[in-house]
C-alpha positions as CSV (number, residue, x, y, z in Angstrom):
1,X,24.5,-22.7,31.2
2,X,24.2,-23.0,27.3
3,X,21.2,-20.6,27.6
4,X,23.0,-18.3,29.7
5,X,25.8,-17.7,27.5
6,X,23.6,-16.9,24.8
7,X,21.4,-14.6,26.3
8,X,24.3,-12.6,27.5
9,X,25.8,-12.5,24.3
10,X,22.2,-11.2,22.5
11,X,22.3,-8.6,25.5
12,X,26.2,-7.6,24.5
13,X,25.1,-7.3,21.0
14,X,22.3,-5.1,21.5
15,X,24.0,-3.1,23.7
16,X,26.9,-3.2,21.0
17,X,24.5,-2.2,18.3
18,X,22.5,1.1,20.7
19,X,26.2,2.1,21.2
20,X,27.1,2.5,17.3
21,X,23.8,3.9,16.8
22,X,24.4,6.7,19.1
23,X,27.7,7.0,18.2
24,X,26.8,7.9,14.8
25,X,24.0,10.4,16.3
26,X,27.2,12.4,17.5
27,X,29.4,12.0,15.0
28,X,27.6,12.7,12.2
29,X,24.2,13.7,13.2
30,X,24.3,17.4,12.7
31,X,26.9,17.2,9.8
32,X,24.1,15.2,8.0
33,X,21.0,17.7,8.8
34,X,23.1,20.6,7.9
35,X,23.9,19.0,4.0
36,X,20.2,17.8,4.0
37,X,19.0,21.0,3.9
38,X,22.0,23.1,2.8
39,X,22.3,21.1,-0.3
40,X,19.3,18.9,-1.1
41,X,16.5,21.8,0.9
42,X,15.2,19.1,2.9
43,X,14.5,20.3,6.6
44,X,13.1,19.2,9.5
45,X,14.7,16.0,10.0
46,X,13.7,13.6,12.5
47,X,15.1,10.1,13.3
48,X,12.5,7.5,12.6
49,X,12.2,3.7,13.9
50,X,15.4,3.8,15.5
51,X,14.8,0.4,16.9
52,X,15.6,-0.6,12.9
53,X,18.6,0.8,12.4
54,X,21.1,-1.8,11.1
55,X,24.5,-2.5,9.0
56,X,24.5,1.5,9.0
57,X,21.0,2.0,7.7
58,X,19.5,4.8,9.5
59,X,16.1,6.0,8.9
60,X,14.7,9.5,9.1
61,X,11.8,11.7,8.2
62,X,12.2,15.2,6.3
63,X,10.3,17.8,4.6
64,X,10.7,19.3,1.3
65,X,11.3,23.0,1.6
66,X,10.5,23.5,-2.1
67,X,6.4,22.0,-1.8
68,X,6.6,20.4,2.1
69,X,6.6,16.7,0.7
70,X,7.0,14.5,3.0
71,X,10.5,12.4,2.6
72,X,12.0,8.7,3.4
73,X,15.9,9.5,4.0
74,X,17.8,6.1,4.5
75,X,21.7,6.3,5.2
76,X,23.9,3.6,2.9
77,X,27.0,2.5,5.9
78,X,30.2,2.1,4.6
79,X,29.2,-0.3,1.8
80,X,27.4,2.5,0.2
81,X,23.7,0.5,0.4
82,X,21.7,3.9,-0.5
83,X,23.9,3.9,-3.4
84,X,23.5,0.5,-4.7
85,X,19.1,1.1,-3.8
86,X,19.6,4.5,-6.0
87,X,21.1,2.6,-8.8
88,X,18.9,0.2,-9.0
89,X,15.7,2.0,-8.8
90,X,17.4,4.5,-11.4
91,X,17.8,2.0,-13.7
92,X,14.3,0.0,-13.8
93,X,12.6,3.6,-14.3
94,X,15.4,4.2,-17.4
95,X,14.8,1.0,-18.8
96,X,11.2,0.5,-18.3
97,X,8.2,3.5,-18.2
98,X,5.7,0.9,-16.1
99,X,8.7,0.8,-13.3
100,X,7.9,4.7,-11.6
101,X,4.4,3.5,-11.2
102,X,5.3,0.7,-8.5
103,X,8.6,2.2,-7.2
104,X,9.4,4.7,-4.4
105,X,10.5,8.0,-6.5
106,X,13.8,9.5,-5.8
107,X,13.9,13.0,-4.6
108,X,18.1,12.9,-3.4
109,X,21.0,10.6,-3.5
110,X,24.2,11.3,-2.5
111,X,27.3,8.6,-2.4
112,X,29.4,11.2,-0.3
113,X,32.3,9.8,1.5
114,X,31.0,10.7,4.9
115,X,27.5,9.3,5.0
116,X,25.5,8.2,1.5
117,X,22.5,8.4,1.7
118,X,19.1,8.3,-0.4
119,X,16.1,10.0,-0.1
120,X,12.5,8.9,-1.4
121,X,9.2,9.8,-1.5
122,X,7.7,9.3,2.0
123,X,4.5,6.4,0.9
124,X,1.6,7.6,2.6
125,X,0.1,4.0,3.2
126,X,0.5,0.8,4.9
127,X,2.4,-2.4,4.3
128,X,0.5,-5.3,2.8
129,X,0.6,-7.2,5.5
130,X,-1.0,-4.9,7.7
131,X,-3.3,-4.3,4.8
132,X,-4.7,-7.8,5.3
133,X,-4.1,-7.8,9.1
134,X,-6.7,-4.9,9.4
135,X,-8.8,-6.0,6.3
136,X,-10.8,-8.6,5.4
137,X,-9.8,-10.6,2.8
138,X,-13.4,-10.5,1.4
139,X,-13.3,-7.9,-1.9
140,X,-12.6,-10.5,-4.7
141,X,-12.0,-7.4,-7.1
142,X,-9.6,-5.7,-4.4
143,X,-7.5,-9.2,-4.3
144,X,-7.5,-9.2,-7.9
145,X,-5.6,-6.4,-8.3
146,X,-3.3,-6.7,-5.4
147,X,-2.2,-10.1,-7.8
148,X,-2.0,-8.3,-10.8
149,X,0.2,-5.7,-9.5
150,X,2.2,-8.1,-8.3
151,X,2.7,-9.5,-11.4
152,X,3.2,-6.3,-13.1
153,X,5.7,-5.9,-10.8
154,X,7.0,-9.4,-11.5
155,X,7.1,-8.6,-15.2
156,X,9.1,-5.4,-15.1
157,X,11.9,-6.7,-12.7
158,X,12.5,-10.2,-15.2
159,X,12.4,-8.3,-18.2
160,X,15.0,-6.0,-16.7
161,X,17.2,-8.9,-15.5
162,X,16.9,-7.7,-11.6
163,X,16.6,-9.7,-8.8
164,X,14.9,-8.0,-6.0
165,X,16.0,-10.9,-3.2
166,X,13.4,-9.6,-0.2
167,X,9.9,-9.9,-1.7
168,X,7.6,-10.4,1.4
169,X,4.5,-8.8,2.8
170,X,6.5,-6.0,4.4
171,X,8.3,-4.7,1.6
172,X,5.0,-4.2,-0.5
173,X,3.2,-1.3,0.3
174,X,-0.5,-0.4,-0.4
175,X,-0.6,3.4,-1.1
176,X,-3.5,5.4,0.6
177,X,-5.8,7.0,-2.7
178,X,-4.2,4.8,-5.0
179,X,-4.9,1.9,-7.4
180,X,-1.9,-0.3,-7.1
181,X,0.8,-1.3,-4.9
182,X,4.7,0.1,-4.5
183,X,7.6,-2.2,-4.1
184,X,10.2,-1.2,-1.6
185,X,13.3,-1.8,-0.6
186,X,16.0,-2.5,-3.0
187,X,19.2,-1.9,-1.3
188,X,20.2,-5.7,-1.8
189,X,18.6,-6.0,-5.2
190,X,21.1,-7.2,-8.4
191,X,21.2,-7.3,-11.5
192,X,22.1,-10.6,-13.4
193,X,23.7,-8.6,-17.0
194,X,24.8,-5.3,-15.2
195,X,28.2,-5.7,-13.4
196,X,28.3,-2.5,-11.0
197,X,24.8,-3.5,-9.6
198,X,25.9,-7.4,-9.1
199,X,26.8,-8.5,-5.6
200,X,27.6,-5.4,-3.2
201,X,31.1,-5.1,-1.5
202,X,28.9,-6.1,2.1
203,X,27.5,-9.3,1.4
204,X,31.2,-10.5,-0.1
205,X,32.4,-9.4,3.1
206,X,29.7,-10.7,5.2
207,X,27.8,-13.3,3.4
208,X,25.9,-13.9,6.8
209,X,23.9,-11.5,6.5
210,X,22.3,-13.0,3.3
211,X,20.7,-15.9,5.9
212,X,17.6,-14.1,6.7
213,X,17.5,-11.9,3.2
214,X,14.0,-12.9,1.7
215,X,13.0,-14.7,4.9
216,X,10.6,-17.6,4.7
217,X,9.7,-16.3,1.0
218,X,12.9,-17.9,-0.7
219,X,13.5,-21.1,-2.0
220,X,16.4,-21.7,0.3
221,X,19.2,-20.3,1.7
222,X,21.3,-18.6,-0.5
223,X,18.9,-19.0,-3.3
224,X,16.3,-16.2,-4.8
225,X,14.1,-16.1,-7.0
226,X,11.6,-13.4,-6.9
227,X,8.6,-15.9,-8.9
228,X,8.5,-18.0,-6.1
229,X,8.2,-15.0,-3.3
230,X,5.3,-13.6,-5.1
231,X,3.9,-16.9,-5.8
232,X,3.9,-17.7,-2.1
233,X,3.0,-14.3,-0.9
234,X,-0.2,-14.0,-2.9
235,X,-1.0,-18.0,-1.4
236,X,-0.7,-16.8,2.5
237,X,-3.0,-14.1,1.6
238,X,-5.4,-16.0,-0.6
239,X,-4.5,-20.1,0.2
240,X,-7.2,-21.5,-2.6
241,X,-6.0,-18.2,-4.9
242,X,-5.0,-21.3,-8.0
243,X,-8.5,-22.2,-8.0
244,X,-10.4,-18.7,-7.9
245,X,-7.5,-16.9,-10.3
246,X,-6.2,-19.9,-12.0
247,X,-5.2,-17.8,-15.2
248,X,-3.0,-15.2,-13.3
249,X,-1.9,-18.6,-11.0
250,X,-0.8,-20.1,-13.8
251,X,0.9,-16.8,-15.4
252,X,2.7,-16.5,-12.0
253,X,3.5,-20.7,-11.6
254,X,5.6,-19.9,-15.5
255,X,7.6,-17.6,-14.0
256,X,9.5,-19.6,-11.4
257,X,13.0,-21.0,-12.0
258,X,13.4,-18.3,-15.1
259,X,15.5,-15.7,-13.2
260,X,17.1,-16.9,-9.9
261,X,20.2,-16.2,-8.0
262,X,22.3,-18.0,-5.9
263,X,25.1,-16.4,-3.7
264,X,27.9,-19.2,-4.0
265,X,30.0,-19.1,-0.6
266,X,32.9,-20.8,-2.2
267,X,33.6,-17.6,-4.3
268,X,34.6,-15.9,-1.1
């Protein structure tokens, strides 16, 4: 009976959830095409993986009318996510020239009202998990570099103070004709000096939604620290990686425990 219940209530929310989605198609669906390319000249728009649409991030594919780049648009919801992402990624490429090298570049952001939104560079590539799905792991030079970048990466986020919180295999892409890797994703990343990019206004509503945040990649619940993601990311790709790379093993192994965060529940 137990069973029952539940799978009547995963069906209610799903249905729940197609409902909003549509809902929003309606409502705000040509409104958001027409300031695309009225104000930003992107054209063209298209939904894309509607299946992922959640907490009122919607995905969609555009085209520069300028050159015909290609273009990631992802809508913020009423806690102004695309906002918080835009910050964020505005900030590491202000405060650090190595940070445009492995982070989406920002072609439009808008915190309007009505729908927020941001718009990036569409990456031409695949994530890193898939990367390895379809690969072998069998280039030791290829490897190598897929672990420095990480560390790169690792570098320019501590030195910076942010905490991305959702370091995994899919939020690492491996961009097609290029040397090094692109981090993505930052729409729950903080900042441990800057106040406006601390916690956002969602997660102090709905700290729930931090449970799966970082996935198996965190220390624990409630608890990130971006050392330890890489750390076990580059170990499920290469398990015997502190033997073979023991000086970039060890560089990474430093790094943990030196900038964590921990969303306290009893603040709320």
């Amino acid at each position: 009976m137990f069973f029952l219940y539940r799978n009547l209530q995963n069906i209610k929310t799903k249905i729940s959830m197609l409902i909003k989605k549509i809902s929003w198609l309606v409502v705000y669906g040509a409104y958001f095409k027409y300031k695309l390319d009225k104000n930003y000249d992107i054209e063209n728009v298209k939904i894309f993986k509607f299946s992922d649409w959640h907490l009122g991030c919607n995905y969609f594919i555009g085209y520069s009318k300028k050159n015909g780049e290609k273009v990631f648009i992802k809508t913020g919801g009423k806690y102004k996510l695309a906002k918080r992402e835009s910050d964020i990624i505005n900030y590491l490429i202000k405060m650090d020239n190595k940070a445009e090298k492995y982070i989406p570049r920002i072609i439009a952001a808008d915190n309007d009202s009505v729908v927020s939104f941001i718009a990036i560079e569409y990456i031409e590539g695949v994530t890193l998990k898939k990367h390895f799905e379809e690969n072998e792991v069998n280039s030791v030079g290829l490897i190598e570099e897929v672990i420095k970048d990480l560390n790169t990466l690792l570098d320019i986020l501590h030195k910076n103070n942010v905490i991305h919180r959702d370091i995994r295999p899919d939020n690492v892409m491996v961009k097609n004709g290029a040397t090094h890797l692109v981090l993505i994703d930052f729409a729950f990343a903080i900042s441990t000096e800057i106040d406006t990019l601390g916690e956002t206004d969602l997660v102090l509503k709905n700290p729930d939604i931090l449970n799966t945040l970082g996935e198996e990649y965190k220390p624990r619940k409630f608890y990130w620290d971006d050392a330890y993601s890489i750390n076990m990311l580059v170990e499920e790709i290469v398990p015997s990686y502190s033997k073979i790379y023991p000086t970039i093993y060890n560089e990474i192994n430093s790094k943990i425990g030196k900038l964590t965060y921990e969303h306290k529940r009893s603040y709320l």
